[in-house]
C-alpha positions as CSV (number, residue, x, y, z in Angstrom):
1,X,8.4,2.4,19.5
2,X,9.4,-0.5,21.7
3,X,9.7,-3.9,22.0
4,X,10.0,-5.6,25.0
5,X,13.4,-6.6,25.8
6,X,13.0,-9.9,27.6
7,X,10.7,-11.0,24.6
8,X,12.1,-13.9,22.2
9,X,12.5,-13.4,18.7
10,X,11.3,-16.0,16.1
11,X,14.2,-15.8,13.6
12,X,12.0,-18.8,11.5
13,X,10.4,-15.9,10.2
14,X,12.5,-14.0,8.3
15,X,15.6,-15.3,5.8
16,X,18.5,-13.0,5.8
17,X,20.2,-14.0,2.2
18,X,22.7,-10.8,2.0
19,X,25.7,-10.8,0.6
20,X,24.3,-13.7,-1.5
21,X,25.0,-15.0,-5.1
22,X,21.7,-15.6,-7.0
23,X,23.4,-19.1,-9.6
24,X,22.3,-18.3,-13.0
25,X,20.0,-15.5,-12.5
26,X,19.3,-12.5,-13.9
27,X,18.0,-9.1,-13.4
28,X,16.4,-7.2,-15.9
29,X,16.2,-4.3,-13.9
30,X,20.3,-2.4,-13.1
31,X,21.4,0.4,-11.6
32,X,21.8,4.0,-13.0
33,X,18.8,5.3,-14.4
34,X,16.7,2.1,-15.3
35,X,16.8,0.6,-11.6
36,X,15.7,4.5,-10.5
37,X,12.8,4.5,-13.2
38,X,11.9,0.9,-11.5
39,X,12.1,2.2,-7.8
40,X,9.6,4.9,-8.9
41,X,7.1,2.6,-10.7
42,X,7.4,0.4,-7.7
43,X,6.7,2.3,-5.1
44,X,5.0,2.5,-2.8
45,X,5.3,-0.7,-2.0
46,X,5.4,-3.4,-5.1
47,X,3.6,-6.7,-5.3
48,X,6.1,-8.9,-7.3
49,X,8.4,-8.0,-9.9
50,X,6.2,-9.1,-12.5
51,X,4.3,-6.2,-12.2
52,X,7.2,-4.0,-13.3
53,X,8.0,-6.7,-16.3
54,X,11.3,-8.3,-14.9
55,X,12.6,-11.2,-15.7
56,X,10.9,-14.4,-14.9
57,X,13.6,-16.2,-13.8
58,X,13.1,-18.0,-10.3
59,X,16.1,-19.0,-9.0
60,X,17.0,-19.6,-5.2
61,X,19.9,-17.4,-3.5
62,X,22.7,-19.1,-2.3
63,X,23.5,-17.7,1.0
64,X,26.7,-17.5,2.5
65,X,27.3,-18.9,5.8
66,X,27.5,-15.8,7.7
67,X,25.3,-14.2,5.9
68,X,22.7,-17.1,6.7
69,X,23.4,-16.9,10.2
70,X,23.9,-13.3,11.2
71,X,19.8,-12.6,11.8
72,X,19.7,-15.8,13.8
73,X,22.9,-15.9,15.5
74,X,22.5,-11.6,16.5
75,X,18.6,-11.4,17.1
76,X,17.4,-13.3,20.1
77,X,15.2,-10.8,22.6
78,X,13.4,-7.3,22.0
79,X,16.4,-5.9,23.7
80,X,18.2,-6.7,20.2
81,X,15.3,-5.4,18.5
82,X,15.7,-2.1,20.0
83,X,19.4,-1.6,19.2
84,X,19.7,-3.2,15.8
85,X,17.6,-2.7,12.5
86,X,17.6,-5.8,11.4
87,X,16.4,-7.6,14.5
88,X,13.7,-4.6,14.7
89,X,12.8,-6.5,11.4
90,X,12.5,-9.6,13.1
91,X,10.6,-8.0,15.6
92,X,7.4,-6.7,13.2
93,X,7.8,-9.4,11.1
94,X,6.7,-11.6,14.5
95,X,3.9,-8.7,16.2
96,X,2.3,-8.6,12.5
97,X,2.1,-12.2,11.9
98,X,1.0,-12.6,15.9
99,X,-2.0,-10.6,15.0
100,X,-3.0,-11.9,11.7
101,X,-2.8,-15.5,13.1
102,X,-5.1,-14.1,16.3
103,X,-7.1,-12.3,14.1
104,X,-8.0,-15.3,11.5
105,X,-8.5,-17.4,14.8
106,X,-11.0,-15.0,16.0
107,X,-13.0,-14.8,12.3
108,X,-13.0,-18.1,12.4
109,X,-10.2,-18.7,10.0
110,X,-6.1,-20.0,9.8
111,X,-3.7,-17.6,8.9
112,X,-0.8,-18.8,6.6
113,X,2.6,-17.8,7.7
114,X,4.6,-15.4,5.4
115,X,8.7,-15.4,5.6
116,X,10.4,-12.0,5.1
117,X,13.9,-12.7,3.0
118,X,16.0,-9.6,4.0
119,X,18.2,-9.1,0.5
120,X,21.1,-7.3,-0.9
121,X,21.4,-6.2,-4.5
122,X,19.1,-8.5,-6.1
123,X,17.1,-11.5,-5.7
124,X,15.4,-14.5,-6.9
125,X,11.6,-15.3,-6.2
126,X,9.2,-17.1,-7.8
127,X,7.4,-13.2,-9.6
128,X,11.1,-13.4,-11.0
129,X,14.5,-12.2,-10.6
130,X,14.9,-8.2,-9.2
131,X,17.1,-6.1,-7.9
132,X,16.8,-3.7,-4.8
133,X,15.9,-0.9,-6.9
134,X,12.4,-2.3,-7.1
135,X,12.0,-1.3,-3.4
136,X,10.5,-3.7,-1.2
137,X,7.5,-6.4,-2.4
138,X,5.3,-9.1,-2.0
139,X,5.4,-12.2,-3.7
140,X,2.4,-14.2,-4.0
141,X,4.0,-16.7,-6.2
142,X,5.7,-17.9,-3.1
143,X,3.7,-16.1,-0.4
144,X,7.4,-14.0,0.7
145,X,8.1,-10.4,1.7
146,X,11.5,-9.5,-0.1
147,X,13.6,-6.1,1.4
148,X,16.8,-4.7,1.1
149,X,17.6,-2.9,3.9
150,X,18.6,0.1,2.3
151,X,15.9,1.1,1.2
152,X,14.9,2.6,4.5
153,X,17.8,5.3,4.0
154,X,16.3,5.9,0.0
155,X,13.2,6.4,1.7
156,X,14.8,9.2,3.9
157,X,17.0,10.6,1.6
158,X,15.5,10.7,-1.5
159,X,11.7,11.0,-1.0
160,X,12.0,13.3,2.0
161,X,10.4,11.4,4.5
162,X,11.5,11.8,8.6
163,X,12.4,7.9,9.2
164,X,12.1,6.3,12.2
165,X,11.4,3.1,13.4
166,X,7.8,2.9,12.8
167,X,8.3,4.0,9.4
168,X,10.4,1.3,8.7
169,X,7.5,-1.0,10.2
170,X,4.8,0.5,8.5
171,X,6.6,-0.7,5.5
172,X,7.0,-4.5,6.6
173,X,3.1,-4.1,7.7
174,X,1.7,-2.8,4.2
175,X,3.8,-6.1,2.9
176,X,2.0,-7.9,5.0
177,X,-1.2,-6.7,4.2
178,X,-0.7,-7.9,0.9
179,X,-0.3,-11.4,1.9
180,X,-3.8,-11.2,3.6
181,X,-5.3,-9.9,0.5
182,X,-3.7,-13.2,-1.3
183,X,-5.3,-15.1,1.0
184,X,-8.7,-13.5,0.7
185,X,-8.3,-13.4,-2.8
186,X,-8.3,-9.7,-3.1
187,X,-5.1,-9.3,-4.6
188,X,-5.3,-10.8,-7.9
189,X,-8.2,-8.0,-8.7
190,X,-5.1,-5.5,-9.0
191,X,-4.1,-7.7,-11.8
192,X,-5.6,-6.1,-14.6
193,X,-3.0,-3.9,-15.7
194,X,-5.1,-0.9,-15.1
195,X,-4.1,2.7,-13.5
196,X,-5.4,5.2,-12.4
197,X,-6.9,7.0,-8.9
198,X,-10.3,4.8,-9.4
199,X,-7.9,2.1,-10.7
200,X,-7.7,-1.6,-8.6
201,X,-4.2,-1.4,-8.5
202,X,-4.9,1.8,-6.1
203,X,-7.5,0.5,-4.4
204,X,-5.0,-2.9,-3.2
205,X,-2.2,-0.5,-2.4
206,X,-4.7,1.4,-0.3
207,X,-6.0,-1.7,1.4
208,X,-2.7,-2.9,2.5
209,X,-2.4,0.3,3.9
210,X,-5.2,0.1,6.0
211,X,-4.5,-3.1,6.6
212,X,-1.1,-2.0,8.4
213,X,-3.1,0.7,10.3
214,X,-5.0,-2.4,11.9
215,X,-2.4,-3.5,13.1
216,X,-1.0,-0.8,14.5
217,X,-3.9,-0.4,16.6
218,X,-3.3,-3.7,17.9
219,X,0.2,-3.7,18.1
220,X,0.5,-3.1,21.8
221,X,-2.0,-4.8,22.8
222,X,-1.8,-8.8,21.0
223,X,-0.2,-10.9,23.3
224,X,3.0,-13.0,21.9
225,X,1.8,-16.7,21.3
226,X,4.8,-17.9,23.4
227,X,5.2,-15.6,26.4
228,X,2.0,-14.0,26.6
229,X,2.6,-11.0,26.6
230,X,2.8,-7.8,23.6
231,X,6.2,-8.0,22.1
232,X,5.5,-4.7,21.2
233,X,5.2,-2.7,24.4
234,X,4.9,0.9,23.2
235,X,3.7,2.8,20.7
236,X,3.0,6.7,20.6
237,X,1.5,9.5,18.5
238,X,5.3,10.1,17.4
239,X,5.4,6.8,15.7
240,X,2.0,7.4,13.6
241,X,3.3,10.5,12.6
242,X,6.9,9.1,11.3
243,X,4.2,6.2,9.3
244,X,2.0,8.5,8.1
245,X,5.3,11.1,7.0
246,X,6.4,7.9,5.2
247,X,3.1,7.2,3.7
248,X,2.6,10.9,2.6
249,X,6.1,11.2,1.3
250,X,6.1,8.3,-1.5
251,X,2.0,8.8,-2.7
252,X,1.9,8.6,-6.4
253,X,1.4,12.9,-6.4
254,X,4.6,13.9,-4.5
255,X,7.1,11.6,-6.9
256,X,5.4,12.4,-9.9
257,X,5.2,16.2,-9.0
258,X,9.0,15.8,-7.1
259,X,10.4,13.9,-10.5
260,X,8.4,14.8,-13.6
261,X,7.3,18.1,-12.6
262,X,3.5,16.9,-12.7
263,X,0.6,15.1,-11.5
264,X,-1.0,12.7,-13.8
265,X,-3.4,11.0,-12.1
266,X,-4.3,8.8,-14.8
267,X,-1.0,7.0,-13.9
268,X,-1.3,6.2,-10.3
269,X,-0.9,2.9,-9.4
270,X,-0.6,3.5,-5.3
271,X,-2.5,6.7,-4.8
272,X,-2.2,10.1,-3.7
273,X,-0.2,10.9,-0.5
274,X,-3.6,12.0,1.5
275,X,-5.8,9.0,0.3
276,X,-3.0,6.6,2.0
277,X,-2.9,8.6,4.7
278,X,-6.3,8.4,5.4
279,X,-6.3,4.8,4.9
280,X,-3.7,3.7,6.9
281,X,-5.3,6.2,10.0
282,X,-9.0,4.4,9.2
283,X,-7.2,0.9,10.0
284,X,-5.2,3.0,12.9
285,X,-8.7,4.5,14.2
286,X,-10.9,1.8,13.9
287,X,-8.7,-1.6,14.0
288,X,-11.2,-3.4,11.8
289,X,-10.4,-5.0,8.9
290,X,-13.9,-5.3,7.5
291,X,-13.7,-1.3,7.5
292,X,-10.3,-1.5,4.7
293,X,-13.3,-1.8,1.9
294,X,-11.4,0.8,-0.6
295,X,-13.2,-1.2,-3.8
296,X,-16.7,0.9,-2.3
C-alpha cells in the first residue's frame, strides 16, 4: 500500500482531539472488564455508542493545542502518509471520500463530507459519550467517524489478525460505508434492535463491508480532486489479504468461539468471519455498489 508522496493531504478532514479533556462528560462504558465486554459487542465496527446503551451525553472535546495541531502541523504529502500512521489516516480518509464524492457525481447525486475525529480514551459525539473500548464507529447523529488509534494494535494482538496498512484502511473504509448507508437511508433499518445471522444489523455490517471493497477496487485508480492524479498509487494482493485477515479475524464466530467458547448465531450482530469476507471481496471484485444488496 502506497500513497503518492508528492500528493497533498486534506487535514480538513479528519480532527485529531488526543490527549483531550471531554468538560462534563461521562462515560458509561470503563476499563477492566466492562470496556472489554463493550469492545466485543462493538465490533466489528460500531455505529454509535447508542447502540451499546452508553450514555447520552453530547459534549464537545476540548482539545489541547498541540494535540489540535499535530495531524495538521505533521501531515502535509503522501510521503508523510507513508511513514506515519496517523497521516496514513489522513490519507484514506481523503481517497475514500474522493471516490464517494466521484461516485455520487457519476449517479447523479452529491456526496456529504464525513470528518474522521482521531480520539484518545474517550469521547463525546452526538450517539453519546464513549470510551475507546467501544472500538472504532460511526455517528450518524453528527455524520463523524470516531477512532482511537490504538485500536489497530488490539486488533493485532488480541483478535489475531496480521496488521498492516490496509487493514488499518479497511477499517476507516467500512466507517465510511456507513455514512453512505445514512445517506441512502439504509442505515436506520439496523435499528431495530434485532440479532441474528438473517438479522439487519448483519446485513448493514455486511454492506459497509462491501461497501469498503468498492472502494478498494477504485482506490488506485480515482484521481485526487486537486492534483489529478490517485493519491493512492499502489495496491496489491498483499493488502487484500491483510483486509480480509482483519475481516476474518473479528466476525461474530471467531470472538464468540475465541471468548465464550461457542458460536451462537442467534447473537450476531456483524456476521460470520466468511460472510464478511465474501462481502468485502464482492465490492473488491465487482466495484459496484448496486451489487452490496445483502437485505436480498
Amino acid at each position: 500500500m502506497q500513497f503518492d508522496d508528492d500528493a497533498h493531504l486534506d487535514t480538513s478532514e479528519v480532527r485529531d482531539v488526543r490527549g483531550s479533556r471531554i468538560p462534563g462528560g461521562r462515560a458509561t462504558v470503563g476499563g477492566g472488564i466492562v470496556g472489554f465486554i463493550a469492545l466485543i459487542l462493538g465490533l466489528f465496527f460500531g455505529v454509535g455508542p447508542e447502540q451499546l446503551g452508553l450514555s447520552p451525553g453530547g459534549d464537545e472535546p476540548a482539545a489541547t493545542a498541540s494535540s489540535a495541531a499535530e495531524v495538521e502541523r505533521g501531515c502535509r504529502t503522501g510521503a508523510d502518509a507513508n511513514t506515519r500512521q496517523d497521516c496514513r489516516i489522513v490519507a484514506v480518509v481523503n481517497s475514500v471520500q474522493d471516490f464517494w464524492r466521484a461516485e455520487y457525481v457519476r449517479r447523479g447525486g452529491r456526496y456529504a463530507d464525513a470528518r474522521t475525529v482521531i480520539f484518545t480514551q474517550r469521547i463525546g459525539t452526538a450517539c453519546g459519550s464513549a470510551t475507546a473500548a467501544v472500538g472504532p464507529f460511526y455517528c450518524p447523529g453528527d455524520r463523524q467517524v470516531y477512532l482511537d488509534l490504538g485500536f489497530f494494535d488490539e486488533l493485532r494482538t488480541t483478535f489475531g489478525s496480521s496488521g498492516g496498512p490496509f487493514a488499518q484502511a479497511y477499517v476507516v473504509a467500512h466507517e465510511y460505508g456507513h455514512h453512505v448507508q445514512n445517506l441512502t437511508g439504509t442505515l436506520a433499518r439496523a435499528q431495530d434492535g434485532r440479532t441474528g445471522a438473517a438479522s439487519n444489523a448483519v446485513r448493514v455490517e455486511l454492506q459497509a463491508d462491501c461497501y469498503a471493497g468498492v472502494w478498494a477496487r477504485h482506490a488506485t485508480t480515482t484521481p485526487d480532486e486537486k492534483t489529478g492524479r490517485p493519491l493512492l498509487t499502489r495496491l496489491d494482493e498483499t493488502d487484500i489479504r491483510d483486509g480480509l485477515d482483519a475481516a476474518a479475524a473479528v466476525g461474530d464466530d471467531r470472538i464468540q468461539e475465541k471468548f465464550q467458547g461457542r458460536v451462537t448465531p442467534e447473537n450476531w450482530t456483524h456476521g460470520s468471519a466468511q460472510q464478511r469476507q465474501e462481502w468485502f471481496s464482492t465490492g473488491y471484485r465487482t466495484g459496484d455498489m448496486a451489487r452490496c444488496n445483502t437485505f436480498r
